[in-house]
C-alpha positions as CSV (number, residue, x, y, z in Angstrom):
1,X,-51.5,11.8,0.8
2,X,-48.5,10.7,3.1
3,X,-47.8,6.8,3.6
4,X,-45.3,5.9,6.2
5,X,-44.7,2.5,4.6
6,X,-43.5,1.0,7.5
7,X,-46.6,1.4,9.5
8,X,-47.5,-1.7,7.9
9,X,-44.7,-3.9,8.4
10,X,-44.2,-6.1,11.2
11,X,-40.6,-6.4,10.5
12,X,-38.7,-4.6,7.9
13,X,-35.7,-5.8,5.4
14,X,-33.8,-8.3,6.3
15,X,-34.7,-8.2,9.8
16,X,-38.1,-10.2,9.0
17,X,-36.1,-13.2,8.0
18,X,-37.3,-16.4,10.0
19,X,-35.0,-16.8,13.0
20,X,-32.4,-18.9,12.6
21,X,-33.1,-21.5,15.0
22,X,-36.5,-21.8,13.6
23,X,-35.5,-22.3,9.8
24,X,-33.1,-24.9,11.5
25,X,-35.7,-27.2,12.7
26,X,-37.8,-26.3,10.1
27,X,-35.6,-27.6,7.1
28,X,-34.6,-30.3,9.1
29,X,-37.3,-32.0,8.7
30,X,-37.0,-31.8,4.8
31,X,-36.9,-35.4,2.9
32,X,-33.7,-35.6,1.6
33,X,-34.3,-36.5,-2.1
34,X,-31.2,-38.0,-5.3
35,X,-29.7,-34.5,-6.5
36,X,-28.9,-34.5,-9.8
37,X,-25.5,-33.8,-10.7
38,X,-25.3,-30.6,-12.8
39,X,-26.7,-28.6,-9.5
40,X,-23.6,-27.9,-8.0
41,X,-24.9,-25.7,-5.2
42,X,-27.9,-26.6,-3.4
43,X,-29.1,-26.4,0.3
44,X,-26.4,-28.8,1.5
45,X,-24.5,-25.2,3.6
46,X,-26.9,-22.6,3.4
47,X,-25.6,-21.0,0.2
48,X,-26.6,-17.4,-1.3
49,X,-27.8,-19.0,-4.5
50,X,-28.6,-22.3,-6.0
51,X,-26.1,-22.6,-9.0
52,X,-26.9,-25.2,-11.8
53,X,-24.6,-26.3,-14.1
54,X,-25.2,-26.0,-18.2
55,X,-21.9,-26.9,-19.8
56,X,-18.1,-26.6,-19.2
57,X,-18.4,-23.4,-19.1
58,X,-21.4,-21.8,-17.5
59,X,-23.4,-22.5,-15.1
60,X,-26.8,-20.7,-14.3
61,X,-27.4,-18.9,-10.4
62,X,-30.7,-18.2,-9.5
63,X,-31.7,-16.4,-6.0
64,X,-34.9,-14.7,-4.6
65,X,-35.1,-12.5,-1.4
66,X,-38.0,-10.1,-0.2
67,X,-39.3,-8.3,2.6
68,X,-41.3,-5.7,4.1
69,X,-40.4,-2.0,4.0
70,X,-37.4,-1.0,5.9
71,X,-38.1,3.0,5.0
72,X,-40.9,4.5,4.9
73,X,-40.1,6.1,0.9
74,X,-41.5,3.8,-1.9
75,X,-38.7,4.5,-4.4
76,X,-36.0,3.8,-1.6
77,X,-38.0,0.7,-0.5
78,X,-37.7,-0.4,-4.2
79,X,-34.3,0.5,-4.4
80,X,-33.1,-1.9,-1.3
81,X,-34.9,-4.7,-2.1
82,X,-33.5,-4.7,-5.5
83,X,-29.8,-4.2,-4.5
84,X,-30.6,-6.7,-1.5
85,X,-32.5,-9.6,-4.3
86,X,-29.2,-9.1,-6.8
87,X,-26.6,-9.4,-3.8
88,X,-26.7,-13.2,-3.6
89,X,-25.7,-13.5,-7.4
90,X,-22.9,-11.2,-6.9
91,X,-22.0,-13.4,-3.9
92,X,-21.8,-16.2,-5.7
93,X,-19.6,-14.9,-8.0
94,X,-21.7,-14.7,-10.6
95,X,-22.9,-12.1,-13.0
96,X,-26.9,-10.7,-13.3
97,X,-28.3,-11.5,-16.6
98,X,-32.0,-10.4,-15.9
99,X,-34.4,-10.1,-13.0
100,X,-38.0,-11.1,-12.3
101,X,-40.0,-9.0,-9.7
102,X,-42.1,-10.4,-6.8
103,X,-45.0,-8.1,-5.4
104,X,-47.3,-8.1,-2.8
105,X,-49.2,-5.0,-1.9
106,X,-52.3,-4.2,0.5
107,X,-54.5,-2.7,-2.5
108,X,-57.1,-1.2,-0.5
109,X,-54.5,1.0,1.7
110,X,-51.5,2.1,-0.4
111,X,-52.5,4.7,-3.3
112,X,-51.5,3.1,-6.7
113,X,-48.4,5.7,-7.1
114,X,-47.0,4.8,-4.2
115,X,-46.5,1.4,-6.1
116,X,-45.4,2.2,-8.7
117,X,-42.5,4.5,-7.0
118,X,-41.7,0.6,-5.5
119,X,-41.7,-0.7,-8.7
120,X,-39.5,2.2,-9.9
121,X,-37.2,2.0,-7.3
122,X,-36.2,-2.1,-8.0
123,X,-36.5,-1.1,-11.8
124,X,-33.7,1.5,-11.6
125,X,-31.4,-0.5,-9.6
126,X,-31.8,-3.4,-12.3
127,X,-30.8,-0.6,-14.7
128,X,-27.8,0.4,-12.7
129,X,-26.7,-3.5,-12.8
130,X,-27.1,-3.5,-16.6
131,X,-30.0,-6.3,-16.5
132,X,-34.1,-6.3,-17.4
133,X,-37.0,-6.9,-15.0
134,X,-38.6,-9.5,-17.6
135,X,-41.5,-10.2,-15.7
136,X,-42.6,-11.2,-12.1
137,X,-45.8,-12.2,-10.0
138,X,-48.2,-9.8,-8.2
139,X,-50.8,-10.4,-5.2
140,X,-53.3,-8.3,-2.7
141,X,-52.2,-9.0,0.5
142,X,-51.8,-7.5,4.4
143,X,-48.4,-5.7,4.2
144,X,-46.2,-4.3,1.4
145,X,-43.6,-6.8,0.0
146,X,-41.5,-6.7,-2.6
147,X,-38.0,-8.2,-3.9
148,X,-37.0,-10.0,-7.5
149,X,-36.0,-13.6,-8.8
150,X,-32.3,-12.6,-9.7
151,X,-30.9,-14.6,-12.5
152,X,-27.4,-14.8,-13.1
153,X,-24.4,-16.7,-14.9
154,X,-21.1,-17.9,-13.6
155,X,-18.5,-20.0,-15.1
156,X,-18.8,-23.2,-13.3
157,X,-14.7,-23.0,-11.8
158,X,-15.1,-19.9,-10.3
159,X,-17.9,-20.5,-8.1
160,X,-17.6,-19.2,-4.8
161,X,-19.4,-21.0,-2.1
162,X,-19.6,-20.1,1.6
163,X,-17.8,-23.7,2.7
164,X,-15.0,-23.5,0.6
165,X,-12.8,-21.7,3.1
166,X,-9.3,-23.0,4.4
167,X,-7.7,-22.7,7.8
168,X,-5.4,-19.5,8.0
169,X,-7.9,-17.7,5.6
170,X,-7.8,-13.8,6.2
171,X,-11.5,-12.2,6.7
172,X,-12.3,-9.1,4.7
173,X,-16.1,-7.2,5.1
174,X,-17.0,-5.0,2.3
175,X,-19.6,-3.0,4.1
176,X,-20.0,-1.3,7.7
177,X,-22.5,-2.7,10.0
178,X,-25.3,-0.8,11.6
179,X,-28.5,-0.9,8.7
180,X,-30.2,-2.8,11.4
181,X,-29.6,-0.4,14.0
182,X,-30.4,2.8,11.4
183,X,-33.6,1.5,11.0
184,X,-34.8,0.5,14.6
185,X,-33.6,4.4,15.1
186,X,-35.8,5.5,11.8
187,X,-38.6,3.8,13.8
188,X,-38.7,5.6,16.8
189,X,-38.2,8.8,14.9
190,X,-34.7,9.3,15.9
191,X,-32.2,9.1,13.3
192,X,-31.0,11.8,12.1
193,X,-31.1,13.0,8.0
194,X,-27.2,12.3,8.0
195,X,-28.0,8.4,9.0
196,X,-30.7,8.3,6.8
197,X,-28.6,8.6,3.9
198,X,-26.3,6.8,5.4
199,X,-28.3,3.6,5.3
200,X,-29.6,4.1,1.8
201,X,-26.0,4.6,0.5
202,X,-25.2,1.8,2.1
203,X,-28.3,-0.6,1.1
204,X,-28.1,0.9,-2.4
205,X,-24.5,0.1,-3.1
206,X,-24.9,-3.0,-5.8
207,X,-22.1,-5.8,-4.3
208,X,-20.3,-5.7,-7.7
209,X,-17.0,-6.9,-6.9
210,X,-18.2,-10.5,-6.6
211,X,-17.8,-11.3,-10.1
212,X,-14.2,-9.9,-10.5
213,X,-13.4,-11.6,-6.3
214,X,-14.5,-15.3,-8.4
215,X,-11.6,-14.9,-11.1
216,X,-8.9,-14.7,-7.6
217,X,-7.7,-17.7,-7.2
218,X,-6.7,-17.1,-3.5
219,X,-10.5,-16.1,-2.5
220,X,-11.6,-19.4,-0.9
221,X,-15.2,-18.6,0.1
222,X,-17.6,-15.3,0.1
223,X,-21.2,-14.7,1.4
224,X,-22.9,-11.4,1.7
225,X,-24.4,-10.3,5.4
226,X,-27.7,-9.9,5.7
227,X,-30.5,-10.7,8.3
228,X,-28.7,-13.3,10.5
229,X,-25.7,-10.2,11.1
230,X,-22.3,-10.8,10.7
231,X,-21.5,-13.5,13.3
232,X,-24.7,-15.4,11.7
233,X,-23.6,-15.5,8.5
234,X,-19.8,-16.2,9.6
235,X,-21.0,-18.8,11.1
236,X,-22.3,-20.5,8.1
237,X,-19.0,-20.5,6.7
238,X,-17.3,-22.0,9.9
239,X,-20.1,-24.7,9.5
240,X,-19.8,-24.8,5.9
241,X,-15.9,-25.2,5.8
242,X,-15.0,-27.1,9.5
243,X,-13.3,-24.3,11.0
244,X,-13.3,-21.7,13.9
245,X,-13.6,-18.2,13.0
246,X,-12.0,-15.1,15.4
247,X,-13.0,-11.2,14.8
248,X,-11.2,-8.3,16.3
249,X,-14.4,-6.0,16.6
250,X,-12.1,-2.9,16.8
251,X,-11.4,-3.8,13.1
252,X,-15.0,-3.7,12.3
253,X,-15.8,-1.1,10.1
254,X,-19.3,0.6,11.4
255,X,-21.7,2.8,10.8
256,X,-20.9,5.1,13.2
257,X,-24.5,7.0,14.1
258,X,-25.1,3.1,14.3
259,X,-22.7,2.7,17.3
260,X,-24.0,5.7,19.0
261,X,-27.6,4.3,18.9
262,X,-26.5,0.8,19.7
263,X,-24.6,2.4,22.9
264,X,-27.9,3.8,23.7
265,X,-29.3,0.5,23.7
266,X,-31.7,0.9,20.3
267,X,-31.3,-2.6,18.5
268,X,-34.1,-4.5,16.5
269,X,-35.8,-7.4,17.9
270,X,-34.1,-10.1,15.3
271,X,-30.9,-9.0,16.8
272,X,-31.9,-10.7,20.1
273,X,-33.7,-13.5,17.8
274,X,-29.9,-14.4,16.2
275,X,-28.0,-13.9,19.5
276,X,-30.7,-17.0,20.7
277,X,-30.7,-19.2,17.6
278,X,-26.7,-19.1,17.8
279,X,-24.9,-17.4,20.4
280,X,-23.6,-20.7,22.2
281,X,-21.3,-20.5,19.3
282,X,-20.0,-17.8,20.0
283,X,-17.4,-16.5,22.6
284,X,-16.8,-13.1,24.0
285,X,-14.0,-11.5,26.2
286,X,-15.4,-11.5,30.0
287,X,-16.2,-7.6,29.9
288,X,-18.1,-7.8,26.9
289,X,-20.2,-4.7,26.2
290,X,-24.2,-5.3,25.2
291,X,-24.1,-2.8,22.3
292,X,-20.9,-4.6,20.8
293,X,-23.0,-7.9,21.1
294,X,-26.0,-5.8,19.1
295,X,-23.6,-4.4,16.0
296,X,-22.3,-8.2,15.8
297,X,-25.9,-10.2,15.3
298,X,-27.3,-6.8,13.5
299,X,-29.9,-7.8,10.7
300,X,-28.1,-6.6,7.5
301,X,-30.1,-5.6,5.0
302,X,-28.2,-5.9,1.4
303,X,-25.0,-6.0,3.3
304,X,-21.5,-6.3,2.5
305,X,-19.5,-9.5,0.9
306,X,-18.0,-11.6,3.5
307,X,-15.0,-12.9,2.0
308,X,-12.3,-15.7,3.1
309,X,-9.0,-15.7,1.1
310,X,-5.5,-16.6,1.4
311,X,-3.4,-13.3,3.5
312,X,-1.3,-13.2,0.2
313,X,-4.6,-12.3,-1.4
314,X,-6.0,-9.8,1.3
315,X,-4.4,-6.8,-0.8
316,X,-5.6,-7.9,-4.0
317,X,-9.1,-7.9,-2.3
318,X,-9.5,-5.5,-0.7
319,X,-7.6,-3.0,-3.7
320,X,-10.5,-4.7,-5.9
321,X,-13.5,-3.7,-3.2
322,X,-11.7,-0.4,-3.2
323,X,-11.6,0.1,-6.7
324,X,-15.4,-0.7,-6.7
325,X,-16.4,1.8,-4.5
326,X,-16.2,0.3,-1.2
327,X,-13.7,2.5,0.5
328,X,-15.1,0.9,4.0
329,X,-13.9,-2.6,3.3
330,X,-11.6,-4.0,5.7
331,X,-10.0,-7.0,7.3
332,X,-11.5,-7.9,10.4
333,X,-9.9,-11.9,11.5
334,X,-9.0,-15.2,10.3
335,X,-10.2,-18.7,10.2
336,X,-7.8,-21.2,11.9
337,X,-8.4,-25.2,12.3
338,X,-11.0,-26.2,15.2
339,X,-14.9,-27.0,16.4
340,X,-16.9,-24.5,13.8
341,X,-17.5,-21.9,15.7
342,X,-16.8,-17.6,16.2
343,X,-14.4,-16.6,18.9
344,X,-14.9,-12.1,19.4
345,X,-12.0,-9.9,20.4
């Protein structure tokens, strides 16, 4: 028996995040409640991870993400969800130290071995990262979801938070964009094998240069890119940080069966939600193209590290994303002293 496991899914990845003008009003309504003062990262500027501190020397980061199926393979499902879940330790700068899963799965329409080729899937990534699954949560519900609890530790110094960046920062991206894109095409049925393996080498690729980007003393700030797209997700760290971002898109690196889709107008629907929840904030050149506008608010699922660090730095970082696997990573602008806020080129 064939599943197509996205038949279920009424979004898939990172692209079924809530919008993010809805999870604006939404948390604003939170009570603001006395924080005690060993958590050192909270809510306060939309972090990756909440980081609590132990001693002097270590602090614990714990994370969870999950979604609906982006592919329609089990063991690939499992395998992005995984990489996606342990990204925002990484991003933090910390280091895994174990993983619990989270699973929800429509019993009475998915044969049992299609879950457990999920389950397999996040299982062997944790493997790859050198940590356990050491237990999780399971329910029966509508549509297939699965993701982890990631658990990590980071030394309480080196913590790298998304509004610690500094005017005349350098911007460096250690993955193409275009997942978001890839799969809008896998929906319709028209991308190609080539893309497809595309997108799982690129959703599969475990964000491990975090941890060694922490110890840099010139990286100021890092986030990875996922669901709001890259000028989302920048634009947390212009909140985070008081500054004004500006990206030369021509230095974007992209997937490029991902531009030739966008160009023929195939982009997901969240796209569209981001450019509404945020797009006042951003500016574009007069003869701004739509596809461009597409690639830049693209849903990333288990993206790349965003990082902001000093220029004198930008070779150190980018040798160390290099050195890591990430032969793709490049930089793409600067952050420079004005209204928070993302100017395109």
């Amino acid at each position: 028996m064939t599943v197509k496991l996205t038949q279920f899914s009424h979004g898939g990845g990172c692209g079924c995040k809530i919008a993010p003008a809805v999870l604006s009003r939404l948390l604003a309504e939170s009570p603001l409640r006395t924080l005690p003062p060993d958590l050192l990262v909270g809510v306060e500027t939309s972090d990756d991870a909440a980081v609590y501190r132990l001693n002097d020397e270590q602090a614990i980061v714990a994370t969870t993400d999950f979604f609906t199926p982006i592919v329609d393979d089990p063991y690939d499902f499992g395998r992005i969800a995984a990489t996606n879940a342990l990204s925002d330790v990484y991003a933090m700068g910390g280091r895994p130290l174990f993983a619990l899963a989270l699973v929800g799965m429509p019993l009475d329409k998915l044969p049992e071995e299609v879950i457990r080729q999920i389950l397999a899937g996040g299982e062997a990534v944790c493997a790859a990262a050198g940590i356990p699954i050491a237990g999780g949560h399971s329910i029966d519900v509508l549509e297939p979801i699965y993701g982890l609890v990631g658990i990590g530790v980071v030394h309480p110094a080196r913590i790298k938070r998304n509004s610690g960046a500094r005017a005349g920062d350098v911007l460096i991206l250690g993955k193409p964009l275009g997942v978001g894109v890839l799969s809008a095409a896998l929906k319709k049925g028209l991308l190609s094998e080539a893309g497809y393996a595309e997108m799982i080498r690129c959703t599969t690729q475990l964000n491990t240069p975090g941890a060694a980007l922490a110890a840099m003393e010139g990286v100021h700030a890092v986030t990875d890119v996922t669901g709001f797209g890259l000028a989302g997700h920048l634009l947390e760290i212009c909140r985070g940080s008081g500054l004004a971002a500006e990206v030369d898109f021509e230095h974007l690196p992209l997937i490029a069966e991902a531009v030739a889709h966008a160009r023929a107008g195939i982009a997901t629907g969240a796209s569209a939600r981001n450019w509404a929840g945020y797009g006042e904030q951003v500016s574009l050149p007069a003869a701004w193209e739509p596809w461009r506008q597409a690639l830049a608010t693209d849903p990333q699922t288990s993206g790349g590290l965003l990082v902001a660090c000093a220029p004198e730095c930008a070779a150190e970082v980018l040798a160390c994303f290099h050195q890591e696997g990430f032969g793709e990573a490049a930089e793409i602008g600067c952050l420079e002293v004005g209204e928070p806020g993302l100017r395109l080129t």
